[in-house]
FIKE-343585 format. One record per residue: residue in one letter; x negated, y, z negated of N, C-alpha, C in turn. Coordinates in steps of 0.001 Angstrom, whole numbers, padded with zeros to 6 digits, always signed. Atoms other than C-alpha are relative to their C-alpha. Example, Ala and Ser with C-alpha at 12.3 -4.5 7.8 and 13.67 -1.06 7.14 Angstrom:
FIKE-343585
A-000890-001190+000000-012300-004500-007800-000900+001200+000000;S+000820-001190+000060-013670-001060-007140+000770+001090-000730;
This chain:
FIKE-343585
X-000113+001450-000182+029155-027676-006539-000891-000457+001133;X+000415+001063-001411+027277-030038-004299+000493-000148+001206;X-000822+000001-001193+027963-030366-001102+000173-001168+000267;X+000034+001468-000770+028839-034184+000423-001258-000548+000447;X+000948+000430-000677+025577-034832+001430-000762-000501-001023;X+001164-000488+001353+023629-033842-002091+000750-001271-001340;X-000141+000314+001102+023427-036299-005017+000873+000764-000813;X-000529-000289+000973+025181-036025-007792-001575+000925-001363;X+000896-000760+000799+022668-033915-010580+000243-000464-001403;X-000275+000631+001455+022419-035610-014187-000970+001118-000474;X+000667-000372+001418+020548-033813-017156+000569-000713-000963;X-000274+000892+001319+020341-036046-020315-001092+001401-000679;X+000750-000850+000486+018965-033460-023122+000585-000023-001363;X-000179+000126+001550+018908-033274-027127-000870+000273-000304;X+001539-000402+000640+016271-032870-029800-000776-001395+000413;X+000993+000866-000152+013381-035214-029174-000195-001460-001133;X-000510+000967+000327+013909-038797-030711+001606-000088-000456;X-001091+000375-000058+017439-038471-030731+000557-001105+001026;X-000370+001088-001288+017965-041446-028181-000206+000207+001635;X-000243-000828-001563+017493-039327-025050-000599-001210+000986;X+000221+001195-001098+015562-042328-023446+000696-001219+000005;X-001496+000931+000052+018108-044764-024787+001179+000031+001286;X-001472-000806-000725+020636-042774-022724-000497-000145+001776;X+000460-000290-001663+018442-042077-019619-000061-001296+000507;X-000090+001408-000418+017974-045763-019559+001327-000717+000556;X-001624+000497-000286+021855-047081-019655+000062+000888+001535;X-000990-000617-001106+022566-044431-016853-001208-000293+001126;X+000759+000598-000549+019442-045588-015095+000088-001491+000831;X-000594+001590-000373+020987-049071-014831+000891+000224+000692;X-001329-000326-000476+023707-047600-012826-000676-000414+001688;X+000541-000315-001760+023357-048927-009188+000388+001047+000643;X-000241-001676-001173+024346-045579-007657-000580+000820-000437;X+000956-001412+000586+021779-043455-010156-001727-000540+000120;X+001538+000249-000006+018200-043132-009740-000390+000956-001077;X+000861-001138+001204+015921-041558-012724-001931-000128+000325;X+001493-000160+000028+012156-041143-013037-000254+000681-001325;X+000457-000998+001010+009999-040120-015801-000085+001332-000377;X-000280-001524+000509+009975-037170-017885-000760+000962+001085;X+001261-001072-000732+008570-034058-015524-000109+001195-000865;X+000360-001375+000520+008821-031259-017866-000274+000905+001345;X+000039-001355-000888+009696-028884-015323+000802+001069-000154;X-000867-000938+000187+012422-027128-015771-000275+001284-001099;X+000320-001562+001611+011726-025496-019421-001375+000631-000096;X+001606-001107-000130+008560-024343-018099+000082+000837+000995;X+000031-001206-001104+009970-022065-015639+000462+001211-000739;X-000853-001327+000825+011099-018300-016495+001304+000082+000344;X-001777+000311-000123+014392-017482-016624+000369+000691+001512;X-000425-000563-001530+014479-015245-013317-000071-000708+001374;X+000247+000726-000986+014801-016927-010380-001136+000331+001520;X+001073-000823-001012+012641-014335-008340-001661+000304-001128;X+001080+000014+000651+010112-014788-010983-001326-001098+000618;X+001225+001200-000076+006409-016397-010424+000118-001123-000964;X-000054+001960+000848+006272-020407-011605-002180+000650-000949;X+001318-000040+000617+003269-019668-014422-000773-000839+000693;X+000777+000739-000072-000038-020705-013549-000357-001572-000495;X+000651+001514+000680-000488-023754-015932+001205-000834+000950;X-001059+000480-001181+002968-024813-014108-000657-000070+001237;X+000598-000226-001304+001919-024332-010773-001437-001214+000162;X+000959+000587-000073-001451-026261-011532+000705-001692-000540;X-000563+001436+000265+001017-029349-012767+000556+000006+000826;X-000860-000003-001100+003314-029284-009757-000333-001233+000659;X-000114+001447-000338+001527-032177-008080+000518-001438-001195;X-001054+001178+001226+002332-034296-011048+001078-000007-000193;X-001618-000212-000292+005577-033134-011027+000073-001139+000964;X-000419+000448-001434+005884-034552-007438-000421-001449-000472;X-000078+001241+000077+004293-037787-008557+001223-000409-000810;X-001631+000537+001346+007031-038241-011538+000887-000511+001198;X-000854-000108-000900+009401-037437-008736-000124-001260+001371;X+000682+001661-000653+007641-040744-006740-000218+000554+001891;X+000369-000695-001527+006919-038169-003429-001792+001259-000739;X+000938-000241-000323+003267-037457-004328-000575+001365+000558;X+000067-001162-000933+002961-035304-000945+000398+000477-000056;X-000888-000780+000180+005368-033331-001822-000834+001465+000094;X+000730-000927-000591+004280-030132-000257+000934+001653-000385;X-000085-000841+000753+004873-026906-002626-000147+000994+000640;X+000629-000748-000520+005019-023691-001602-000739+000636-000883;X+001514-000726+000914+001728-021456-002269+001004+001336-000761;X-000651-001414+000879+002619-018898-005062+001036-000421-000310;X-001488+000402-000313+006241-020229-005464+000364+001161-001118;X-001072-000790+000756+009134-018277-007248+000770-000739-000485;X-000877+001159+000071+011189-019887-009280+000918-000352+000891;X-000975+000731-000311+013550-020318-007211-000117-001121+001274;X+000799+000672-001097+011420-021708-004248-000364-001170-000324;X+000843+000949+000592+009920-024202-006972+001332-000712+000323;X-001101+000918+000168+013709-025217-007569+000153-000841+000680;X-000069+000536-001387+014266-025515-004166-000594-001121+000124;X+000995+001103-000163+011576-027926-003597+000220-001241-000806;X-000083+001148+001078+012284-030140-006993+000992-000659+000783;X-000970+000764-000535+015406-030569-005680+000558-000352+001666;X+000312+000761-000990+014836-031374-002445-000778-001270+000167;X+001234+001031-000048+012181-033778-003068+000849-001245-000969;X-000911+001019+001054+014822-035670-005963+000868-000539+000972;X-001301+000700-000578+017739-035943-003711-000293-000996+001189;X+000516+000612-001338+015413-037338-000693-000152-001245-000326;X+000260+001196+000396+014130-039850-003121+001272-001095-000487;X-001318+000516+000239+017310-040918-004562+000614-000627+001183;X-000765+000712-001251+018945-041288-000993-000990-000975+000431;X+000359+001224-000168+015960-043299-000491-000069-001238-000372;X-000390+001339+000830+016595-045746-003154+001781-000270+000331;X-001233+000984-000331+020235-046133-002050+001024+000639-001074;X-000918-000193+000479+021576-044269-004658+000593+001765+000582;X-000756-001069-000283+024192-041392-005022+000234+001144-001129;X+000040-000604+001082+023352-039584-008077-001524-000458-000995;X+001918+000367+000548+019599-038810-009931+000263+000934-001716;X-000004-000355+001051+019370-038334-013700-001977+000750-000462;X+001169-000475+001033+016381-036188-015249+000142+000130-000928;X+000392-000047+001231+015306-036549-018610-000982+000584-000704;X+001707-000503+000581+013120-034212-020191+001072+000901-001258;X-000073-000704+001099+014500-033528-023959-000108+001854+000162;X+000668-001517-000223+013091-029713-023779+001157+001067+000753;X-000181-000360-000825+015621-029122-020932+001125+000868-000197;X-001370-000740+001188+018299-028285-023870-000662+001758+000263;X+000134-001039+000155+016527-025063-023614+000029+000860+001027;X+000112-000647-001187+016690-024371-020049+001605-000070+000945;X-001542+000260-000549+020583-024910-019791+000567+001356+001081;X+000044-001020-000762+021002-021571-018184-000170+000294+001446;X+000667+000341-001141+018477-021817-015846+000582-001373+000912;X-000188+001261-001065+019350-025100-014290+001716+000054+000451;X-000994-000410-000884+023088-023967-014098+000682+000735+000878;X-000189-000671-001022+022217-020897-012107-000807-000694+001019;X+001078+000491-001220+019692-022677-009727+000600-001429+000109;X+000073+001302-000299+021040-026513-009815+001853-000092+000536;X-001087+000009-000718+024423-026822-007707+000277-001288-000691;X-000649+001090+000544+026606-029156-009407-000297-000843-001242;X+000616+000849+001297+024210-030000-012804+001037-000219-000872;X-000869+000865+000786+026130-031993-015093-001239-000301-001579;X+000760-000012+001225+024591-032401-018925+000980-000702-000805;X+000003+000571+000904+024776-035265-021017-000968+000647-001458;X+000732-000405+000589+023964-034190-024416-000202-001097-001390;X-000044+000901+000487+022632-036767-027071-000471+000356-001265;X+000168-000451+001437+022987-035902-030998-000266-001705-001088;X+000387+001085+000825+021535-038261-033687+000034+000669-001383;X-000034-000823+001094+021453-038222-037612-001085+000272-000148;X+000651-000668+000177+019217-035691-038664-001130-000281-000943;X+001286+000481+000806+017534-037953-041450-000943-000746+000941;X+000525+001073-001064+016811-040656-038536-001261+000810+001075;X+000562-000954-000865+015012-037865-036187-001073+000586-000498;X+001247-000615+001180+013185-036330-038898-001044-001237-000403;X+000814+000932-000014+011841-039776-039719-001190-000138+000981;X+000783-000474-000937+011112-040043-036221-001464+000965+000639;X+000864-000587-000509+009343-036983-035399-000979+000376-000792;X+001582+000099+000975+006833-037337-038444-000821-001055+000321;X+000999+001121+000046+005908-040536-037475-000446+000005+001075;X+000827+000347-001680+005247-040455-033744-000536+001184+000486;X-000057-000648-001002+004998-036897-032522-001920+000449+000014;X+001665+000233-000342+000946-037368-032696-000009-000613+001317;X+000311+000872-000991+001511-039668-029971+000128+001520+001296;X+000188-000724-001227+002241-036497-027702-000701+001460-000311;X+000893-001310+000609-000298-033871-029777+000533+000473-000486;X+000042-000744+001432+001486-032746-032383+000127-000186-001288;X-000090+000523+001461+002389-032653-035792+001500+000897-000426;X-000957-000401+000586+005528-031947-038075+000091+000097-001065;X-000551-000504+001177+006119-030862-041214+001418-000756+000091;X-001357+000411+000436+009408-032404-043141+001200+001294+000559;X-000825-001208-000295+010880-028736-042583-000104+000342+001450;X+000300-000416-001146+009592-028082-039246+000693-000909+000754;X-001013+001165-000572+011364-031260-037880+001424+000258-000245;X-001797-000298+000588+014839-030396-039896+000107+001561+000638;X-000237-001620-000546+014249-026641-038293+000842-000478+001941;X-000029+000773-001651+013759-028413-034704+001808-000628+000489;X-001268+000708-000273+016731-030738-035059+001568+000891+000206;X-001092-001386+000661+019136-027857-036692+000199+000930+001521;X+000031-001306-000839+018372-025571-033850+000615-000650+001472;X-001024+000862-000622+018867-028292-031307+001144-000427+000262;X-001329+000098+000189+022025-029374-032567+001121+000994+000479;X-000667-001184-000699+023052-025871-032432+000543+000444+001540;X-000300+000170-001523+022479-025976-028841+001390-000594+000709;X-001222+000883-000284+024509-029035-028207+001512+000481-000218;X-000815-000201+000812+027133-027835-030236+000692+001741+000362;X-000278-001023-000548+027239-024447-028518+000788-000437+001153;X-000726+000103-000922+027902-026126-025253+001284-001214+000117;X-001067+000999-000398+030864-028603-026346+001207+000394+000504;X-001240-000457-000378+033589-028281-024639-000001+000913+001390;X+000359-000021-001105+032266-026724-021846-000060-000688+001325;X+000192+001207-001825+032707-027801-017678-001533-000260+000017;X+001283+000874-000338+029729-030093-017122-000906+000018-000900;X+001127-000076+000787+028426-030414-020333+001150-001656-000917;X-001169+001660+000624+029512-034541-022312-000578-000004-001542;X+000795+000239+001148+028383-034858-025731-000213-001524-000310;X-000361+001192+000020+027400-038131-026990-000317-000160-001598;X+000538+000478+001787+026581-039600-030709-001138-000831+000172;X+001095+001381-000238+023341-042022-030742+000606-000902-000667;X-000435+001412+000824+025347-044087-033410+001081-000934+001037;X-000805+000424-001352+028014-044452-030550-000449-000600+000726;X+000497+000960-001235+026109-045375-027854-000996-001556-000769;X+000889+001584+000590+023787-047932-030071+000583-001159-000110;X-001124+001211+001128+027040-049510-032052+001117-000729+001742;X-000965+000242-000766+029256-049625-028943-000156+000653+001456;X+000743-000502-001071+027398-048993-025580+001296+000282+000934;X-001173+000231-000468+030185-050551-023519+001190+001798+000236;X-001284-000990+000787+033291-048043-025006-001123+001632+000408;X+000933-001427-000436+030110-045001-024789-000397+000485+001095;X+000605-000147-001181+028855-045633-021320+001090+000497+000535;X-001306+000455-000761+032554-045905-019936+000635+001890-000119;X-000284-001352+000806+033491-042184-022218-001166+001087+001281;X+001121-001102-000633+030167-040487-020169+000034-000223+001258;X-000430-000139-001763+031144-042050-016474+001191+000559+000036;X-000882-000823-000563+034503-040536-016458-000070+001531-000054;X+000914-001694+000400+032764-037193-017873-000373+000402+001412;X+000972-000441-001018+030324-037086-015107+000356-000244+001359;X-000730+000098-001429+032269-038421-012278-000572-001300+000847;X+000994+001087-000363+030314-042103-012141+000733-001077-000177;X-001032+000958-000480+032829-045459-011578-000954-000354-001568;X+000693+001009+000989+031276-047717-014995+000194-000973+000658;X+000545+001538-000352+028985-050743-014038-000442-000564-001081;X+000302+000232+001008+028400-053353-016262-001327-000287-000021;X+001406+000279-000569+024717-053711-014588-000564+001350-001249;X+000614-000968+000650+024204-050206-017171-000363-000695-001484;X+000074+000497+000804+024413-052588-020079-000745-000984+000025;X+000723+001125-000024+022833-055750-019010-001230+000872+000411;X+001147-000199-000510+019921-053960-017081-000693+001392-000461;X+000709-001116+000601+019072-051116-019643-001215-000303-000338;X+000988-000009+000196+016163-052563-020746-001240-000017+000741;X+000796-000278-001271+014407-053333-017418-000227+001379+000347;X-000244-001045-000255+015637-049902-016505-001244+000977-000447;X+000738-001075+000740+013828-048356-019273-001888-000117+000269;X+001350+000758-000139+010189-050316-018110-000240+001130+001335;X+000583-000750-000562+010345-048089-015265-000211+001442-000261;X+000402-001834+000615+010519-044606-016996-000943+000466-000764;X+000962+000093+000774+008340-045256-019423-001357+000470+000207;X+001879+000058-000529+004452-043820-019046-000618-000955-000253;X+001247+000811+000986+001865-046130-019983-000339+000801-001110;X+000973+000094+001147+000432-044066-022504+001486+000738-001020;X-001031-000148+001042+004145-043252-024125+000612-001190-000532;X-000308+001254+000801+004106-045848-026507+000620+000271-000788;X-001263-000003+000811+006545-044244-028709+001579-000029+000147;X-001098+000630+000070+009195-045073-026905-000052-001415+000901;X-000519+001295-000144+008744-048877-026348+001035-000664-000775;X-001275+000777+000297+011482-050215-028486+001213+000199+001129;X-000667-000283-001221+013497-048893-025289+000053-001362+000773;X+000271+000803-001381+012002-051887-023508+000791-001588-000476;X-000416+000845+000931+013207-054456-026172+001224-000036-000445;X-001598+000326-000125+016344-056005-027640+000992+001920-000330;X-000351-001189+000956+018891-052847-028866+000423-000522-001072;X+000102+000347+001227+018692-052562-032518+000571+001318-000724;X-001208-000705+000623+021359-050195-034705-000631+000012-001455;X-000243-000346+001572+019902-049502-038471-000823+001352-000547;X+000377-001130-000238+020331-046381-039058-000473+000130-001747;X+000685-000273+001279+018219-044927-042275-001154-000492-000305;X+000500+001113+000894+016462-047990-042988-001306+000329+000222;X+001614-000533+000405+012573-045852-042104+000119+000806-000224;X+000266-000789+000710+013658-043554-043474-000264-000107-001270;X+000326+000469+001370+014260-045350-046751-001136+000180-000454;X+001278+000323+000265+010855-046380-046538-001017+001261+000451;X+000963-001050-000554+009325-043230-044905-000424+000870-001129;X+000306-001045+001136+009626-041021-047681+000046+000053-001832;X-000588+000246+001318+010162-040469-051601+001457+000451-000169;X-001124-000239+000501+012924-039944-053528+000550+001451+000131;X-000089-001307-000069+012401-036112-053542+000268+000637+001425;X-000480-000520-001190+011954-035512-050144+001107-000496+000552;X-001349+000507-000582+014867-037846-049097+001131+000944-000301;X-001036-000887+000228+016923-035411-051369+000215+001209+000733;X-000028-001240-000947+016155-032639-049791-000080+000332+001992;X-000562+000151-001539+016433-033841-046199+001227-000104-000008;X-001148+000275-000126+019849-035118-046807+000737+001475-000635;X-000231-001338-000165+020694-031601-048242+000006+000704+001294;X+000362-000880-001304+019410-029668-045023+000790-000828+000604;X-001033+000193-001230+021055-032060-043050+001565+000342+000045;X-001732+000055-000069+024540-032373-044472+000369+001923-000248;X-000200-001147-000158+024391-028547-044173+000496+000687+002049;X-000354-000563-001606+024609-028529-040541+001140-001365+000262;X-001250+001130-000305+027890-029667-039492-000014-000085+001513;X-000279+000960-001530+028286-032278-036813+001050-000949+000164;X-001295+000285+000348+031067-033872-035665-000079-001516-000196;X+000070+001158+000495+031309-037493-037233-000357-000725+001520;X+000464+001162-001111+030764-039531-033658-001346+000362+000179;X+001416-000340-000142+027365-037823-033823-001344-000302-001050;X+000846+000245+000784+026068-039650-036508+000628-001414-001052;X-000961+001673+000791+028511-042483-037937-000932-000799+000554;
C-alpha cells in the first residue's frame, strides 16, 4: 500500500477501442485525479525487476517524462527496471501533488499485459478494467488501427479482443482490480462512475460527468485522431458501424466468435 504521502495509483486497461479513453477521461474529471497521455511504459519493461529497461525503451524515456509533463526528468544511466519504476513514479506523484490532486490515473491499453509487473513494483496500483462488445471493437480496430501503424485482419482483431477479455476476466474478483462494461458507462455514466469510486477508494464528483469532455482535450495527442469523438457530445449506438462496416458473411461469423467467448452481460448490454 501507499504510504500517506503517495497518490493514490489508477491503471485504466482493456483491449484497444474498448472505451479505455472514455474511462480515462470521466476519472480525469475528478478534481482529486490527475491523468496524462498514453506513455507506453510499463508493457515495455521485462518482467524482472533487476532486469535492464531495453534499449529502444531507454531511448523513449525522455518522452516518457514529457507525457508525464516533467520533461527534465532526470533518468538514471543504464536503469533496471526497477530504478526506471522508481523514477516513473516519482516523477507522477510530484506532478500530481503539483496539480493539487490526490490520485494519478495512467492509461495505456497494453498495460492489461503488464498486470504483474506493475503489482510487484507499483505500491498500492488499483486497475480499472474496461470490456466492450466484441463486434463494436472489431469494427473499431479495422477501421482506425492505421492511424497508429497497423493493420487487422477480421480474425486478428476477434483473436486480440478474445485474449484481452480473457485477461480481464482472469482478474475479476480480485483486490484492486474493478471491472467495468463500455455499454454501462456510455448508457449510465452517473450509476458507472459512482460503482468505480467506491471500488477504488475516490468520494464521486459530479465535475467527472459534466467535465469529461474538456478532460479528454487534454489527453489526447494531436496526431491521435482516432480518438476525437472523446472530445464531443457522448453518443451510445452500439452495432450501428458495424452494420455498415461489413457484409452479411462476415457479420455472421464475427457474431459467432464473439458469442463464443463468454462475458458477463454488464460488459456488453
Amino acid at each position: 500500500m501507499p504510504n500517506a504521502a503517495e497518490p493514490q495509483r489508477l491503471f485504466v486497461v482493456g483491449c484497444p477501442r474498448s472505451g479505455t479513453t472514455l474511462l480515462q477521461s470521466f476519472l480525469a474529471a475528478h478534481p482529486a485525479v490527475h491523468s496524462f497521455p498514453e506513455t507506453h511504459f510499463f508493457y515495455r519493461l521485462p518482467a524482472a525487476a533487476s532486469a535492464p529497461v531495453g534499449p529502444d525503451l531507454v531511448a523513449d524515456l525522455p518522452q516518457v517524462a514529457g507525457f508525464l509533463g516533467r520533461p527534465d526528468t532526470c533518468w538514471p544511466s543504464q536503469p533496471t527496471v526497477g530504478a526506471a519504476v522508481d523514477t516513473f513514479l516519482a516523477t507522477a506523484d510530484a506532478v500530481t501533488a503539483a496539480a493539487g490532486a490526490t490520485a494519478w490515473v495512467e492509461k495505456t491499453p497494453a498495460n492489461l499485459y503488464a498486470i504483474d509487473l506493475i503489482e510487484a513494483l507499483v505500491p498500492g496500483a488499483r486497475f480499472v478494467h474496461i470490456l466492450r462488445d466484441g463486434a463494436d471493437v472489431v469494427t473499431s480496430l479495422c477501421a482506425n488501427a492505421a492511424g497508429w501503424g497497423s493493420t487487422y485482419t477480421v480474425d486478428q482483431a476477434l483473436d486480440l479482443w478474445s485474449e484481452c477479455i480473457a485477461v480481464s476476466e482472469a482478474h475479476r474478483g480480485r483486490p484492486g482490480h474493478h471491472l467495468v462494461g463500455y455499454a454501462d458507462l456510455a448508457q449510465h455514466p452517473e450509476d458507472t462512475l459512482r460503482a468505480i469510486c467506491t471500488a477504488v477508494g475516490l468520494p464521486y464528483d459530479p465535475a467527472m460527468v459534466a467535465g469529461r469532455a474538456e478532460a479528454a482535450r487534454g489527453l489526447i495527442k494531436d496526431f491521435e485522431t482516432w480518438k476525437g469523438a472523446n472530445v464531443g457530445p457522448l453518443e451510445y449506438a452500439p452495432r450501428a458501424r458495424f452494420a455498415r462496416s461489413f457484409d452479411a458473411a462476415t457479420r455472421a461469423h464475427i457474431d459467432r466468435r464473439v458469442a463464443a467467448v463468454v462475458v458477463p452481460e454488464t460488459a456488453h448490454r
